[in-house]
Biopython code that builds the backbone (N, CA, C, O; Angstrom):
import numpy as np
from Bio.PDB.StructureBuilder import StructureBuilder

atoms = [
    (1, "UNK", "N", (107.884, 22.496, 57.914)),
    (1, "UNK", "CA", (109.114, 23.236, 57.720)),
    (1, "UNK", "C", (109.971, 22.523, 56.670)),
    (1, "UNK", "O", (110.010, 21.293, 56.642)),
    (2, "UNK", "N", (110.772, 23.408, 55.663)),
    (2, "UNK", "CA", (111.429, 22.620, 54.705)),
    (2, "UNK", "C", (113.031, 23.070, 55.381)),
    (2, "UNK", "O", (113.393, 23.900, 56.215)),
    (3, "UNK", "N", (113.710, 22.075, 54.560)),
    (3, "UNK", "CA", (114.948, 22.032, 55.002)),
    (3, "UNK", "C", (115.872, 22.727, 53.744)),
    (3, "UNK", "O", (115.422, 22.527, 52.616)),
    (4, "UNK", "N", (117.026, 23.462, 53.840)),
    (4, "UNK", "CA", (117.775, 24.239, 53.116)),
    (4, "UNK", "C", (118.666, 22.881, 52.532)),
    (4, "UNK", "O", (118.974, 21.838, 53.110)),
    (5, "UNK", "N", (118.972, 23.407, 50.986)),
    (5, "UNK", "CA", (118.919, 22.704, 50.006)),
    (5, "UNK", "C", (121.257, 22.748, 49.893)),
    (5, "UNK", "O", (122.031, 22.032, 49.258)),
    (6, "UNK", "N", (121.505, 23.929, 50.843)),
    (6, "UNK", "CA", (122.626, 23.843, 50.704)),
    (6, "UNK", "C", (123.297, 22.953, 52.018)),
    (6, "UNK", "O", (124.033, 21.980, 51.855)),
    (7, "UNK", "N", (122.876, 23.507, 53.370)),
    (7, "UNK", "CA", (123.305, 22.827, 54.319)),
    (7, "UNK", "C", (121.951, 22.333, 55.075)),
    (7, "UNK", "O", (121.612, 22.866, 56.131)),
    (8, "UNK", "N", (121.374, 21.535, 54.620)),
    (8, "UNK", "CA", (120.382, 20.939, 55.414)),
    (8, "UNK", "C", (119.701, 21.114, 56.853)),
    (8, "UNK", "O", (119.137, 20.308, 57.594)),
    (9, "UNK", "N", (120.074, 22.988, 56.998)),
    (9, "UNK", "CA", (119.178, 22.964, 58.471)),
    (9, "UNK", "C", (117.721, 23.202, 57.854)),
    (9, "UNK", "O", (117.476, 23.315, 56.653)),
    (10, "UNK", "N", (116.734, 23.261, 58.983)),
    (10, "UNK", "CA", (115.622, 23.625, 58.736)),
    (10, "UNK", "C", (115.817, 25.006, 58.504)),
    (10, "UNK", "O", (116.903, 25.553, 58.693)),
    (11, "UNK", "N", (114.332, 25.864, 57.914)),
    (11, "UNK", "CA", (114.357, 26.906, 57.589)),
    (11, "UNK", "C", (112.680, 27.304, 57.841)),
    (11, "UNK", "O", (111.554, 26.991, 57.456)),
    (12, "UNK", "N", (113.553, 28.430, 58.983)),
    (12, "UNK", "CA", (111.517, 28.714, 59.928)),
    (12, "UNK", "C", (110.946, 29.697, 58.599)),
    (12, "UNK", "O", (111.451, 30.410, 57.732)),
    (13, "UNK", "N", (109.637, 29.280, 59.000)),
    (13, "UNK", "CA", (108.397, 30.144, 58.404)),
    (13, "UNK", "C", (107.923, 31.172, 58.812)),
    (13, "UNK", "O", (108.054, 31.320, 60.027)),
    (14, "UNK", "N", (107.114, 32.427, 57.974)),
    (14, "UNK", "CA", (106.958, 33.390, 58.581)),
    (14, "UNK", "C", (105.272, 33.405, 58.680)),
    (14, "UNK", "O", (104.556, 32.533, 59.172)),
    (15, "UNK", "N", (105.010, 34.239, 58.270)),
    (15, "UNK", "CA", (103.623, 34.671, 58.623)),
    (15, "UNK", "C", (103.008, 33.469, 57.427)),
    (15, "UNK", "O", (103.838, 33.003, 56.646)),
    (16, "UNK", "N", (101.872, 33.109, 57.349)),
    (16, "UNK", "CA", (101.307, 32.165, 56.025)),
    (16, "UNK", "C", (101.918, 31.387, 54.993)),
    (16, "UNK", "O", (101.636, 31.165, 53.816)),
    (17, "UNK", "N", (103.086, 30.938, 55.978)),
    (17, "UNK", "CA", (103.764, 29.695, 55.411)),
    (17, "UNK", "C", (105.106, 30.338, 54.533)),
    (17, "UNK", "O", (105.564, 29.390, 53.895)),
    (18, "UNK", "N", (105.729, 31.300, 54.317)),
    (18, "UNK", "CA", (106.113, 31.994, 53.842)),
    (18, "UNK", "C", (107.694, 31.460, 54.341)),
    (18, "UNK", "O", (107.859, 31.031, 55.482)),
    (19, "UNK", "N", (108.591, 31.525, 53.551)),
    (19, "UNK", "CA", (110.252, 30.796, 54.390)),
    (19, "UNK", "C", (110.809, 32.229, 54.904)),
    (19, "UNK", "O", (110.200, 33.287, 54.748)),
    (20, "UNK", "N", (111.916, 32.105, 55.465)),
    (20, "UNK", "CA", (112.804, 32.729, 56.016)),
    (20, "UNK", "C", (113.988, 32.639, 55.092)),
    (20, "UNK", "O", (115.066, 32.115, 55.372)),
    (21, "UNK", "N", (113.558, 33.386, 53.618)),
    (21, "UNK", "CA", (115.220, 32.498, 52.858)),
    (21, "UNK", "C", (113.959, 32.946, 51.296)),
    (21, "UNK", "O", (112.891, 33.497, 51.030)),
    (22, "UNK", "N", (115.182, 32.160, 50.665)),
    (22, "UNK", "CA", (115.084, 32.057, 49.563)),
    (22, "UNK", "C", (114.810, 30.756, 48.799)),
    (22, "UNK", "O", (115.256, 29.677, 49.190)),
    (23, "UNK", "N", (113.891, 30.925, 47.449)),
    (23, "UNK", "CA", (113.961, 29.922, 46.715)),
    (23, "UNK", "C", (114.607, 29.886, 45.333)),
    (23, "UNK", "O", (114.312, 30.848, 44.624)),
    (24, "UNK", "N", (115.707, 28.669, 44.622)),
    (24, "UNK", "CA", (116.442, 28.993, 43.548)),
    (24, "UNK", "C", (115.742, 27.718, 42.459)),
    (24, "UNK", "O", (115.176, 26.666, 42.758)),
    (25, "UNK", "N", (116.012, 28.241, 41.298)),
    (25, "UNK", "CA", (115.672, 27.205, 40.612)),
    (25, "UNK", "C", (117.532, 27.191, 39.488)),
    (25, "UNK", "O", (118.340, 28.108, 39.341)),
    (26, "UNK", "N", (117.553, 25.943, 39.014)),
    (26, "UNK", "CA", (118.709, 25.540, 37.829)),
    (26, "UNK", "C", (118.122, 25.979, 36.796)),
    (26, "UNK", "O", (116.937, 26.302, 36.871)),
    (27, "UNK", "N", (118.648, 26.056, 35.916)),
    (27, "UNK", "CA", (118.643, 26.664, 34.526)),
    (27, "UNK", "C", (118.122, 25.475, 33.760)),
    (27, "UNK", "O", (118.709, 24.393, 33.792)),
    (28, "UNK", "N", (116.921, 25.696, 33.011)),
    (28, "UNK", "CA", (116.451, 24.718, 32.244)),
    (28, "UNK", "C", (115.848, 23.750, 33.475)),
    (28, "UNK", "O", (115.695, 22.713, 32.830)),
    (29, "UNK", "N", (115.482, 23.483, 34.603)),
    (29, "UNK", "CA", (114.838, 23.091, 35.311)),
    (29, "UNK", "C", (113.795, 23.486, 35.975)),
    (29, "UNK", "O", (113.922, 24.696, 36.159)),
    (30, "UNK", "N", (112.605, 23.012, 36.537)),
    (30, "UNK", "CA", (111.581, 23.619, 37.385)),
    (30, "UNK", "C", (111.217, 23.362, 38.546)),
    (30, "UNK", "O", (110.197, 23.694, 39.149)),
    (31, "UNK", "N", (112.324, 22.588, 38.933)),
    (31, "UNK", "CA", (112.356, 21.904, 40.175)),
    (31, "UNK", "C", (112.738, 23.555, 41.240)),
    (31, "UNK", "O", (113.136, 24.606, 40.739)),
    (32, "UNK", "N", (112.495, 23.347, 42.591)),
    (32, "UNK", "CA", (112.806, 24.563, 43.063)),
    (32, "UNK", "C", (113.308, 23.868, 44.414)),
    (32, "UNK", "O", (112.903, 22.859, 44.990)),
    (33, "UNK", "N", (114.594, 24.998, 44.791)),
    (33, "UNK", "CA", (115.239, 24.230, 45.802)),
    (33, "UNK", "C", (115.141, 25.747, 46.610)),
    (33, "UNK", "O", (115.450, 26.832, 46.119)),
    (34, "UNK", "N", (114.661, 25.513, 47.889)),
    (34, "UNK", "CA", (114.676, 26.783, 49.047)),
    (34, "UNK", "C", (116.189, 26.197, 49.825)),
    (34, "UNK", "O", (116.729, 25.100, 49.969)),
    (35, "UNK", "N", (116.539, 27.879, 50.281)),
    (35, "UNK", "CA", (118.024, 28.108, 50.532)),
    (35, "UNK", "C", (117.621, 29.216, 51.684)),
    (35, "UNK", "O", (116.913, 30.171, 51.364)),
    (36, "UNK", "N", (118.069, 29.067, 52.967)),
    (36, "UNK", "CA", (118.471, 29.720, 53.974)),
    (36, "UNK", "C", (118.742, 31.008, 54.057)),
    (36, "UNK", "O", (119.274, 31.496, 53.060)),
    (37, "UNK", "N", (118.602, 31.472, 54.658)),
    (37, "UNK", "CA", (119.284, 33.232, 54.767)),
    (37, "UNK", "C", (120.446, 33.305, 55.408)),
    (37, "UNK", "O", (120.973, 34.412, 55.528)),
    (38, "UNK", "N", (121.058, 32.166, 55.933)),
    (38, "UNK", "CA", (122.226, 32.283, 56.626)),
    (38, "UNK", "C", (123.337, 32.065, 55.038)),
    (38, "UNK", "O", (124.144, 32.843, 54.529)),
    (39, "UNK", "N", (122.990, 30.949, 54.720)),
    (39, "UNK", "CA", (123.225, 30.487, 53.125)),
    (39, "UNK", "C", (123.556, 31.580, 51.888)),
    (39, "UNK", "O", (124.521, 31.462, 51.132)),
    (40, "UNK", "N", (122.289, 32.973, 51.813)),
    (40, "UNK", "CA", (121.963, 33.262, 50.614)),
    (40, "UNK", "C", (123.114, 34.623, 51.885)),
    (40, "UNK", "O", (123.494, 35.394, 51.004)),
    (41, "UNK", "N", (123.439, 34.923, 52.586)),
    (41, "UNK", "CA", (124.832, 35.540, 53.621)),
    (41, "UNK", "C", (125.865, 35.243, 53.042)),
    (41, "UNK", "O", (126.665, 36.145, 52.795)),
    (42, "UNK", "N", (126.180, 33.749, 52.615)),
    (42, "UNK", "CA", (127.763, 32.934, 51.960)),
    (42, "UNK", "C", (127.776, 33.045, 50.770)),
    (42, "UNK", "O", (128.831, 33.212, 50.159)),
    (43, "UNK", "N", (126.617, 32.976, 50.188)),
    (43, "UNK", "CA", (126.741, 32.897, 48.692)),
    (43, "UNK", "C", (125.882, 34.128, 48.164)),
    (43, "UNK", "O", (124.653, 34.183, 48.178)),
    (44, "UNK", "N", (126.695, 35.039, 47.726)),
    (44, "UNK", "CA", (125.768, 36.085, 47.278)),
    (44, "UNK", "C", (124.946, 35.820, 46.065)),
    (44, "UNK", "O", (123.802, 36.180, 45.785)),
    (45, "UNK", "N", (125.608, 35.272, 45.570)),
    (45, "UNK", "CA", (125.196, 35.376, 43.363)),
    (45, "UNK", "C", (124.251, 33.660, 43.171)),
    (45, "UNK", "O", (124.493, 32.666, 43.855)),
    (46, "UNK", "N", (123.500, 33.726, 42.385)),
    (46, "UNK", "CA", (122.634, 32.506, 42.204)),
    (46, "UNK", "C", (123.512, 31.850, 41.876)),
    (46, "UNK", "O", (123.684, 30.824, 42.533)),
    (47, "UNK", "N", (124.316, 32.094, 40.896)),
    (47, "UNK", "CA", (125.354, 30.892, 40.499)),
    (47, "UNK", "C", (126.428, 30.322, 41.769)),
    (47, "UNK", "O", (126.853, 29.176, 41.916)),
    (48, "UNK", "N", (126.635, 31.259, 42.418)),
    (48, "UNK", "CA", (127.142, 30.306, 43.878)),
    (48, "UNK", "C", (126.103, 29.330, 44.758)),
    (48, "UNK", "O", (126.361, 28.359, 45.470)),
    (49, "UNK", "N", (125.092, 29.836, 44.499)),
    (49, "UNK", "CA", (124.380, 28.759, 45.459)),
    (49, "UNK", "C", (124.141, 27.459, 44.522)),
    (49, "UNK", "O", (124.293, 26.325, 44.976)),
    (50, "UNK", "N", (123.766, 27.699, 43.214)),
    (50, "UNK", "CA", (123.417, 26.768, 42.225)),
    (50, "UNK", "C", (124.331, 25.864, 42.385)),
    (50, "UNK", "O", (124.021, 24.673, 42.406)),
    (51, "UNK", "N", (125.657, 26.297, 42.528)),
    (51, "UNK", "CA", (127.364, 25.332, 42.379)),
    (51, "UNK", "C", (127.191, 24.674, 43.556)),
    (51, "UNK", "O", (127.294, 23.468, 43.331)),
    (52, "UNK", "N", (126.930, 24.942, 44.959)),
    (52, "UNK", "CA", (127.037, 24.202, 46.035)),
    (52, "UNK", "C", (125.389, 23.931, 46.590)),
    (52, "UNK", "O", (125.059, 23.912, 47.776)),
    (53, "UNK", "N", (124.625, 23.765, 45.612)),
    (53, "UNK", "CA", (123.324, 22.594, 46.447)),
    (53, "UNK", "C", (123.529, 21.193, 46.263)),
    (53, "UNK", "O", (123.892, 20.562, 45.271)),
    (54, "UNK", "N", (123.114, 20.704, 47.838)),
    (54, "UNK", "CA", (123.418, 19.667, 47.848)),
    (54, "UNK", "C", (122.722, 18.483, 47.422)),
    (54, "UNK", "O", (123.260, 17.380, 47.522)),
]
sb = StructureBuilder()
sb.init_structure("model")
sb.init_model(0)
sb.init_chain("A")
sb.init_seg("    ")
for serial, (resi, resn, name, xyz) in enumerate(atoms, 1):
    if name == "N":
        sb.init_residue(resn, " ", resi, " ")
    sb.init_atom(name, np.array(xyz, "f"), 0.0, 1.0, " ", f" {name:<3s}", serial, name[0])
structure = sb.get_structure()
């Protein structure tokens, strides 16, 4: 299980490893940070989640 990149809970899996959530990447980066569904609820727009990962 990976942990959400904004508030550090875990984030369950679905069928074949699959998250419950979302994954974001930064601009000019390829790093990929998975984000919660409770999370991607607070922050609608990529650029809000981008501003508050932790």
């Amino acid at each position: 299980m990976s942990k959400c990149s904004i508030c550090s809970n875990k984030i369950p899996e679905l069928f074949l490893e699959k998250l419950k959530g979302t994954i974001i990447k930064k601009a000019g980066s390829s790093k990929q940070y998975p984000v919660c569904f409770e999370c991607q609820k607070k922050f609608t727009t990529k650029e809000e989640m981008v501003k508050n990962l932790g």
